[in-house]
N, C-alpha and C positions, 0 to 999 in steps of 0.2 A: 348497311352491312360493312363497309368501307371505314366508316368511320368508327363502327363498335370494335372492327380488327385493330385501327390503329389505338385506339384505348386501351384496348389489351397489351399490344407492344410495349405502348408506354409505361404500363402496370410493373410488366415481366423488368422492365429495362429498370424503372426505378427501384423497385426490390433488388435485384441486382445488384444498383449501388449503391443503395443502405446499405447490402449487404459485406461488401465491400469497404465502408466505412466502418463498417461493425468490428470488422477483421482489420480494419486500419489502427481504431482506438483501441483495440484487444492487443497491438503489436506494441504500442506505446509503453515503455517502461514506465512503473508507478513503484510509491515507498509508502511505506505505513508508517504513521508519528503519532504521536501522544497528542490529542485535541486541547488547546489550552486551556479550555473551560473545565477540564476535569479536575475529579476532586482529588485530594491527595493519596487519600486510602485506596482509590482504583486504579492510578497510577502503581503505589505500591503493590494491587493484586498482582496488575497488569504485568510487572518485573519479573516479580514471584514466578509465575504461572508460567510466563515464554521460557526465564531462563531453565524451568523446571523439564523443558522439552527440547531447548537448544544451548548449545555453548555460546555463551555470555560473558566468557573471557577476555573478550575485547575491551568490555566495562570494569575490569579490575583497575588497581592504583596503578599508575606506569603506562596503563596500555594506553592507545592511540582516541579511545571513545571515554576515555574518564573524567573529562573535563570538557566543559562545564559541569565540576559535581554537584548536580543537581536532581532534582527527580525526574523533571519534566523532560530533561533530556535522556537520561540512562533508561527513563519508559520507552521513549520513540528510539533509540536501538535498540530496546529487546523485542520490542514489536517488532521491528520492523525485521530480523533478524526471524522472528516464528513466521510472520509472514512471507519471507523470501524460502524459507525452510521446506513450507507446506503450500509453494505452489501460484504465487501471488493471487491469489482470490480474495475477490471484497471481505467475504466472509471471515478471512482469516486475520482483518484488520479491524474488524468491530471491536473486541475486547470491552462486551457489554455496553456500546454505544460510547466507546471513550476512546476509538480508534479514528483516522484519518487519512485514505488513500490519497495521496499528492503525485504530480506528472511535475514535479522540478526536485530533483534530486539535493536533502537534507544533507547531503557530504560536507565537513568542513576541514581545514585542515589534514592531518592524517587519520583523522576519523574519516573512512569509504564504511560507507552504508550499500550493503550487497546489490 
């Protein structure tokens, strides 16, 4: 009996701090980028579609995110940008399987990624 109690303790104790880690990596900031293997055209959806729901004026000529003008870069700020927008959820960084939650922050220069 003794020993099935302490099993249980152990159960309760280790749920606990999964639990615990669970809420650890949940508190960890993450950014959404454009996956390198994508295609070009879902990259362009991908732009389309964020900027069509957030301001994306960071990505204009002049501003601080325009360069590298490139696609693969002005995709991963406006993702990352709908992402930060709507909550950071995985979900919000799929964009068709062409998204990429990252835990090291994409910032360069005066480009700050939210």
């Amino acid at each position: 009996m003794a020993k099935a109690l302490v099993s249980v303790y152990l159960l309760v104790f280790l749920c606990f701090r999964s639990g615990e880690l669970v809420e650890m990596v949940n508190a960890q900031k993450t950014w959404c980028v454009a996956k390198p293997s994508s295609e070009q055209a879902a990259l362009m959806a991908n732009v389309d579609y964020a900027c069509s729901q957030v301001d994306c004026q960071i990505l204009q000529k002049g501003c601080p995110c325009s360069y590298p003008d490139n696609l693969i870069n002005h995709a991963s700020v406006a993702m990352n940008l709908y992402y930060s927008a709507n909550g950071r959820n995985w979900w919000n960084c799929d964009f068709r399987k062409s998204g990429l939650v990252v835990m090291t922050d994409p910032s360069y220069g005066d480009c700050k990624y939210e």
